[in-house]
Structures are given as structure tokens and as C-alpha cells.
C-alpha positions as CSV (number, residue, x, y, z in Angstrom):
1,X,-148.0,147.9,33.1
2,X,-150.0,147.0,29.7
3,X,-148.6,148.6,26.9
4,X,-150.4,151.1,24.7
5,X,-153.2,150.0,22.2
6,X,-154.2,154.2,21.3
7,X,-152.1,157.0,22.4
8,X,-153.4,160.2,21.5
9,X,-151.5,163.8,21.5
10,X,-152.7,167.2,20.7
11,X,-155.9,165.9,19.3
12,X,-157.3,168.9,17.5
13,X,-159.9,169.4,15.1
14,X,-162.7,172.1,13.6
15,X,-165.2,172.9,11.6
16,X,-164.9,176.3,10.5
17,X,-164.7,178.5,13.5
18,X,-166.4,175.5,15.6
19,X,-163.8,173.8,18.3
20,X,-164.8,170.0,18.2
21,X,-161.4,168.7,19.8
22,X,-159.3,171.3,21.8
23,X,-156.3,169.6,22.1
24,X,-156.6,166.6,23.8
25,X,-154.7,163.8,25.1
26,X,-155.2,160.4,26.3
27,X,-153.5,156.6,26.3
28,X,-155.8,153.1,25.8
29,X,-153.9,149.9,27.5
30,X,-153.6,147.4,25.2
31,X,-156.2,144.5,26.7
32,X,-158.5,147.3,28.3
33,X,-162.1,148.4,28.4
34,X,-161.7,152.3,27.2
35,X,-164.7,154.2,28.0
36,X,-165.2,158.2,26.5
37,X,-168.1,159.5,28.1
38,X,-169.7,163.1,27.2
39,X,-172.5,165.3,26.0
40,X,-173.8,165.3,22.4
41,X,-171.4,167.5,20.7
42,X,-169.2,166.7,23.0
43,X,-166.7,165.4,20.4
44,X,-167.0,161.5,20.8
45,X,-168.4,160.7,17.7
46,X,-165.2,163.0,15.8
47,X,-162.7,161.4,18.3
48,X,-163.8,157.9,17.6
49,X,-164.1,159.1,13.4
50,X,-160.5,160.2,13.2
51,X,-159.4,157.1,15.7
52,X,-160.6,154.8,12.9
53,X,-159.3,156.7,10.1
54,X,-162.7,158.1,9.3
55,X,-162.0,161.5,9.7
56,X,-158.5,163.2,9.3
57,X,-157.5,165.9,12.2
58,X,-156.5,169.2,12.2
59,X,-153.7,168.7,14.3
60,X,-151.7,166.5,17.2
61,X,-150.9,162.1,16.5
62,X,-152.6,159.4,16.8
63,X,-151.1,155.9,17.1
64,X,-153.5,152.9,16.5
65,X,-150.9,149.8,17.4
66,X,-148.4,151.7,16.6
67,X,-149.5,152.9,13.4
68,X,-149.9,156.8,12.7
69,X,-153.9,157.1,11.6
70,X,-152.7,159.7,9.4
71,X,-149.5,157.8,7.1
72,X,-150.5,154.3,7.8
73,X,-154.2,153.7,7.1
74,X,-154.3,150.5,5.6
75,X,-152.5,149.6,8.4
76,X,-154.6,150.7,11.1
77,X,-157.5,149.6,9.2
78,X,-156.0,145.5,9.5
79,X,-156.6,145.8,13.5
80,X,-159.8,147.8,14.4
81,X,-163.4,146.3,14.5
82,X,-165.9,149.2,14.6
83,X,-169.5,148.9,15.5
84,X,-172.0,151.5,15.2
85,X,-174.8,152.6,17.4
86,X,-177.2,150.9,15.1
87,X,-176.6,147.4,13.8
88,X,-175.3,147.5,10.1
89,X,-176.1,144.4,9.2
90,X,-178.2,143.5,5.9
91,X,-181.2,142.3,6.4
92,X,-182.4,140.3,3.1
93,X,-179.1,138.4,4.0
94,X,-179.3,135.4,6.7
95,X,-177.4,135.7,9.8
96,X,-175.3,132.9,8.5
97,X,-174.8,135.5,5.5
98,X,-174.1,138.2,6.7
99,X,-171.3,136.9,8.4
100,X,-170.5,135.0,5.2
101,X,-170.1,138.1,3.5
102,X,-167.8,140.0,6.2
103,X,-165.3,136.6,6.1
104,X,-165.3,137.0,2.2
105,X,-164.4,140.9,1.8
106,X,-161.8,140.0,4.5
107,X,-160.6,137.2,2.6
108,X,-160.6,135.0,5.7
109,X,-159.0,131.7,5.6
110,X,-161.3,129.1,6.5
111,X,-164.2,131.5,6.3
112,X,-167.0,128.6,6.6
113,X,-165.4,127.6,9.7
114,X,-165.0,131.1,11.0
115,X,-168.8,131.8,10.9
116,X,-169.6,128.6,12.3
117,X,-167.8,129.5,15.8
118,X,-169.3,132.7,15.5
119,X,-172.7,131.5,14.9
120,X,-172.0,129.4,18.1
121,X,-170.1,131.8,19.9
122,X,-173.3,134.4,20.2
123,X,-176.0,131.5,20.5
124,X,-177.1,132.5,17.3
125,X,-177.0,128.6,15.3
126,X,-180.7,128.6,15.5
127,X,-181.5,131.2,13.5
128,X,-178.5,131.3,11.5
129,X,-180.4,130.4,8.3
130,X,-183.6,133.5,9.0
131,X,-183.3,136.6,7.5
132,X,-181.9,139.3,9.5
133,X,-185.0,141.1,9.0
134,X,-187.2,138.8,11.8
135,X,-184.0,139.6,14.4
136,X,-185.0,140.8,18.1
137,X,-182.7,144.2,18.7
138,X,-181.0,142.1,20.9
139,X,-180.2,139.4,18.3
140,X,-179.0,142.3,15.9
141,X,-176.4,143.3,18.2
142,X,-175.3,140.2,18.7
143,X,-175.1,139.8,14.8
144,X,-173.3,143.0,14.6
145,X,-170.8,142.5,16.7
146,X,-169.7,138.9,15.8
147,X,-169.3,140.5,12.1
148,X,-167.2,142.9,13.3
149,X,-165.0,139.8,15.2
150,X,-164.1,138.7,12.2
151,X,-160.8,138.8,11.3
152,X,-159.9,139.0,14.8
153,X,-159.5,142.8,15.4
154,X,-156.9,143.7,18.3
155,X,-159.3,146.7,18.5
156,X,-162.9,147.0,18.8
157,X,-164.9,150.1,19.0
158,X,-168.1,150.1,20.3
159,X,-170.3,153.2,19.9
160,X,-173.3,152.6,22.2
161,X,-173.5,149.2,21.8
162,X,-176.9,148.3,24.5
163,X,-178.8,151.5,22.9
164,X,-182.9,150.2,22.8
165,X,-181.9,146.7,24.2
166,X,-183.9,144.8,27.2
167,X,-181.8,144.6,30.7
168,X,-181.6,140.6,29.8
169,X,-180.2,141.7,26.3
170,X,-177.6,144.1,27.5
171,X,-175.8,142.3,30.0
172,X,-175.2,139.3,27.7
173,X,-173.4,142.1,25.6
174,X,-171.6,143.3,28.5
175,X,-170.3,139.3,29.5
176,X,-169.6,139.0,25.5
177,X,-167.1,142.5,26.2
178,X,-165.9,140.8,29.5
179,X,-165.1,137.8,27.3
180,X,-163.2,139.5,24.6
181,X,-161.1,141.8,27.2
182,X,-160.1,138.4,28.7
183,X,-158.7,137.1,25.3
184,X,-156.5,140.6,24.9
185,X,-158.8,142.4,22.5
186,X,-158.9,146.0,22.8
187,X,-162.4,147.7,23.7
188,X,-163.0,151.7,22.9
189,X,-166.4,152.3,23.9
190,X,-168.9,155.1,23.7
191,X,-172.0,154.4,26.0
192,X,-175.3,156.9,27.2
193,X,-175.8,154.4,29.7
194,X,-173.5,155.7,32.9
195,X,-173.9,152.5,34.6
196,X,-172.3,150.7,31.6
197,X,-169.1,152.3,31.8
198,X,-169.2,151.9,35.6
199,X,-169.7,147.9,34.8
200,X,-167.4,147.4,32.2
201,X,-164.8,150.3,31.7
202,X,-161.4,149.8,33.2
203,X,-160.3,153.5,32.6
204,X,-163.0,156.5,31.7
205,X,-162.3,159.8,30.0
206,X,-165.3,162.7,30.6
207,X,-165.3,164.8,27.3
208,X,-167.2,168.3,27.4
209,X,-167.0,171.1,25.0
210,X,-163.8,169.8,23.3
211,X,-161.8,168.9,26.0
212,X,-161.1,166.4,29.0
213,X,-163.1,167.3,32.0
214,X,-161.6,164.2,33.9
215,X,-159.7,161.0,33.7
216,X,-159.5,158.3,35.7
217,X,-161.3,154.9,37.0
218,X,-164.8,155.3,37.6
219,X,-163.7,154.9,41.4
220,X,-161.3,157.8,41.1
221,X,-163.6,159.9,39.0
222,X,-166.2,159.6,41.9
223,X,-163.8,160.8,44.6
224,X,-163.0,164.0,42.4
225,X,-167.3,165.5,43.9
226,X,-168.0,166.1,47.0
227,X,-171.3,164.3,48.7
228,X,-169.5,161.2,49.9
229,X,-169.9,160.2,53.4
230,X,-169.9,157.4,55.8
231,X,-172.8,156.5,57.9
232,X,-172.7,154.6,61.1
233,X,-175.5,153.2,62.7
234,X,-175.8,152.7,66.7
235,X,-178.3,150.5,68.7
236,X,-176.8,151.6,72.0
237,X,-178.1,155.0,72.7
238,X,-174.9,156.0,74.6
239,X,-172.7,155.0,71.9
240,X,-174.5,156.9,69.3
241,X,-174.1,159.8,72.0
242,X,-170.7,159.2,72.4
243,X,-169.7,159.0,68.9
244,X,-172.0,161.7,68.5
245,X,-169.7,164.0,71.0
246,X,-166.3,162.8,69.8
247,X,-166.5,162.9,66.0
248,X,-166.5,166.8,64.3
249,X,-168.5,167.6,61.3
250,X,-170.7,164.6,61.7
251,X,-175.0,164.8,60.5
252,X,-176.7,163.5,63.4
253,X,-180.0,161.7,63.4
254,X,-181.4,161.4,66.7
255,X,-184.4,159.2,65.5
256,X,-182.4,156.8,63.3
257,X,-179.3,156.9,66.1
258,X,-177.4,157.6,62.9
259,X,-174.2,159.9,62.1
260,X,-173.2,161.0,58.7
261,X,-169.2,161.9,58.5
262,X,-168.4,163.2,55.1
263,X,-165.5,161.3,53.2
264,X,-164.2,160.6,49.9
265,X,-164.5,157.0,50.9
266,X,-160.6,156.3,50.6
267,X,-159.3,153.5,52.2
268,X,-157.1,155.8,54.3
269,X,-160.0,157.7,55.6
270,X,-162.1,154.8,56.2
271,X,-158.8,154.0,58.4
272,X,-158.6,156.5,60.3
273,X,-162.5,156.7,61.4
274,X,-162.0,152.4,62.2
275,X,-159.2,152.9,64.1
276,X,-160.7,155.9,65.9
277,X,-163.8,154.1,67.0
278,X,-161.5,151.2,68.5
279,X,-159.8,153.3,70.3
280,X,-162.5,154.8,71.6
281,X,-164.3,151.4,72.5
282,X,-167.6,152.6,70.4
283,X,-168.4,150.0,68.5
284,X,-171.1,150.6,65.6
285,X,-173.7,148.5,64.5
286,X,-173.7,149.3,60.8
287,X,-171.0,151.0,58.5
288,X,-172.2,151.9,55.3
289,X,-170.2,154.1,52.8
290,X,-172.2,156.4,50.4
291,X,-169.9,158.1,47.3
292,X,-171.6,160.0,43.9
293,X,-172.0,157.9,41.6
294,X,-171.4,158.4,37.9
295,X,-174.2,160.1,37.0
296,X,-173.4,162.8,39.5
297,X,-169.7,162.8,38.3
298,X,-171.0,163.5,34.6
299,X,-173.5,166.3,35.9
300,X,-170.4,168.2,38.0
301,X,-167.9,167.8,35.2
302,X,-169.7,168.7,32.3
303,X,-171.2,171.7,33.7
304,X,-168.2,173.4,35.2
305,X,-166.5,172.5,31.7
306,X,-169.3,174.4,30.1
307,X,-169.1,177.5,32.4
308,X,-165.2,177.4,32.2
309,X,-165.6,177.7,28.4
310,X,-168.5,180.6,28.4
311,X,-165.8,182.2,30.8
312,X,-163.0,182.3,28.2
């Protein structure tokens, strides 16, 4: 089992009589893709704030690589990368600059060297020497992000990295994450693109009103609404009719010779409908299994959250 990057206990904090973190609780493996997912006011934004040493909480501890956020600052500060949702790069400054810049208020060693892998890294030698200024959005990110590499963070967060970028543009970010995961590095990451966090996050926390809706992988977190089901597909009429006969709480669609049997698309149920249909001597022409996706997930949890909390 990986060990720790960011463990997280009690996480409270307010602003006034406003609840922005109830409480909360949640471990980052060390070599992960993290993903916090929520609403706007959610709390993301102050969770990543404090995480960083932006913000100091109310209540509960936080340990960046085993430093406390709250007693060892400087400390924290020497392992984190953070990038923003919009590229803070300067843009009278060259690409080549920029970067230039970061390696000098680190006091990198070898900082001409550094940039040069960098530049070469993000496929950005070409226009290394324009100004920042004539960057695509794309190109910007990319800029962005190899600033933040430098020094080498163990952690990086990423707050919305792909926001306004081309499909083309955001999965080159999302092979540049893969690439950095597969090194060791650390990603915390903040997306409004569900399908991002389904690509890339190894381990997902849903955030609404304060508090953790749900945990889990995206795979577990889509087994937690109902909706999922198995559909089987017959060509044989009397297979379809048999099946139809056999199996309880099925959908049937007598045009389509189709039967819908709901599941949570488990391995262990998928089992048991296999082994049934062998047993049986029905054999199906198609299997296909349908489960919510994240979207769906983010709709269910968020709500009842919400409902829960006008409750109390």
C-alpha cells in the first residue's frame, strides 16, 4: 500500500456563521492522481487554500509529507507545485523567461539546464524565445505547468487545469499528468470536467455543502446509484423467450429480442447471471453492461447532500 502524500483530519473552517468545511477527512497516496470534485461553494477552492498553506483552518490537521500545514510552512512550501485555473504566467516575459525566472526565485542549480529539458519536455523549444503574450491557451498551460515542475515538487496541485482548452489540447495535459504520476509525483486535482477525473483520478472525493458526499474510485462511486443494468441481446427467438421466462425483474423488448437485468455491474453479479445462462444452455448474442456514469454520480450526491443539510 502507497504511503500517505496528504492526510487530512477534522478539516474545519468558517467564515462568520458560513460552514465552508464541516469536518472532513480524507488520505492522498503518495504517487496518486487525487481528484476533489464538487459544486461551486462546495469548499474545494478553501480545501486546496489551506492544503497549500494559503489559508489557515479553523480546526482538525493537515499533514503535507509529513509536515503540519499549520507549524511547518516553509516546509510544506519546499514540496508542493500549485497551478491555478488560469495560467499565471507573465506575458512580456518569453517562454524561455518565464521559466528562467521560476529556476532563479528557487535558486535552482543548473537552472539553464533545467529550463532547457523543460522547454523540451512540453514541446515548447520553438517558441521558447516569443512572448507569452502570442501563446495558444493550450501553449499557456503547458507553460504553466512546466513552471510549476520546477524544483521538482513531490506535490502538484492542479486546479482545473483543461478549463477553455481544445479536446487535442487537453489530453496532451492529461498524458503530461499520466507522465508525472509514473515518475512518483503527487497530483491533487480540481476538475469541472467529470470525464477528466474519470480518465485520470485514481481515488475521487465528492464534496457538497462542506462535507464528503462520497469516496471512492470512480468505479466504486458509480456502483453507489442505482440505473445499472445488463443487457443481453438474443437472435434466437426461443432463447430470448426462454431467458425471458427464467430471469426475474428483467425489461423485456420484444422488438429488439432484448432483456434489461438491473445490476451494479460487479463482477460477482455479472457471475452469477454467466453462470446462470450456462446452466441454462441460453446462450446470448450480445452482453453489454450499462452503469451511471459520473455525471449521474455528481447529480445523486450532491443533491441528497443538499437536502440532508436544509433538513438539519
Amino acid at each position: 500500500m502507497k504511503s500517505s502524500a496528504i492526510a487530512v483530519s477534522g478539516l474545519r473552517k468558517a467564515y462568520g456563521d458560513k460552514v465552508v468545511l464541516d469536518g472532513i477527512d480524507f488520505e492522498v497516496a503518495a504517487g496518486s492522481v487525487f481528484s476533489m470534485l464538487g459544486p461551486n461553494g462546495a469548499g474545494k477552492t478553501t480545501t486546496v487554500n489551506v492544503l497549500t498553506t494559503l489559508l489557515k483552518a479553523d480546526a482538525g490537521t493537515v499533514r503535507v509529507m509529513g509536515h503540519d500545514v499549520a507549524t511547518a510552512t516553509k516546509e510544506v512550501r519546499s514540496v508542493i507545485g500549485v497551478t491555478g485555473q488560469f495560467a499565471a504566467v507573465d506575458e512580456l516575459l518569453s517562454g524561455r523567461e518565464n521559466l528562467q525566472l521560476m529556476a532563479d526565485l528557487k535558486r535552482v542549480r543548473s537552472g539553464d539546464q533545467v529550463v532547457t529539458r523543460l522547454l523540451e519536455r512540453f514541446d515548447l523549444v520553438e517558441s521558447a524565445a516569443k512572448l507569452a503574450s502570442t501563446y495558444s491557451g493550450g501553449m499557456r498551460r503547458k507553460l504553466d505547468l512546466a513552471m510549476t515542475l520546477v524544483g521538482n515538487p513531490q506535490i502538484i496541485f492542479l486546479d482545473e487545469p483543461t478549463t477553455g482548452l481544445d479536446p487535442r489540447s487537453r489530453r496532451t495535459m492529461w498524458e503530461i499528468v499520466r507522465e508525472l504520476v509514473a515518475e512518483g509525483t503527487t497530483i491533487f486535482l480540481t476538475t469541472q470536467y467529470l470525464d477528466e477525473a474519470d480518465e485520470l483520478a485514481d481515488r475521487i472525493v465528492v464534496l457538497s455543502d462542506g462535507r464528503i458526499a462520497a469516496e471512492g474510485s470512480a468505479d466504486e462511486l458509480k456502483r453507489l446509484i442505482p440505473g445499472g443494468h445488463v443487457r443481453l441481446r438474443f437472435t434466437d427467438p426461443a432463447a430470448y423467450r426462454a431467458a425471458a421466462t427464467a430471469l426475474r425483474e428483467v425489461t423485456t423488448d420484444d422488438e429488439t429480442l432484448s432483456l434489461q437485468i438491473p445490476s451494479d455491474g460487479s463482477q460477482r453479479e455479472l457471475r452469477v447471471i454467466l453462470d446462470w445462462l450456462d446452466s441454462a444452455g441460453i446462450e446470448a448474442d450480445e452482453l453489454t453492461l450499462h452503469t451511471p456514469d459520473l455525471d449521474d454520480v455528481f447529480l445523486a450526491l450532491t443533491e441528497r447532500t443538499s437536502k440532508e443539510a436544509i433538513a438539519q
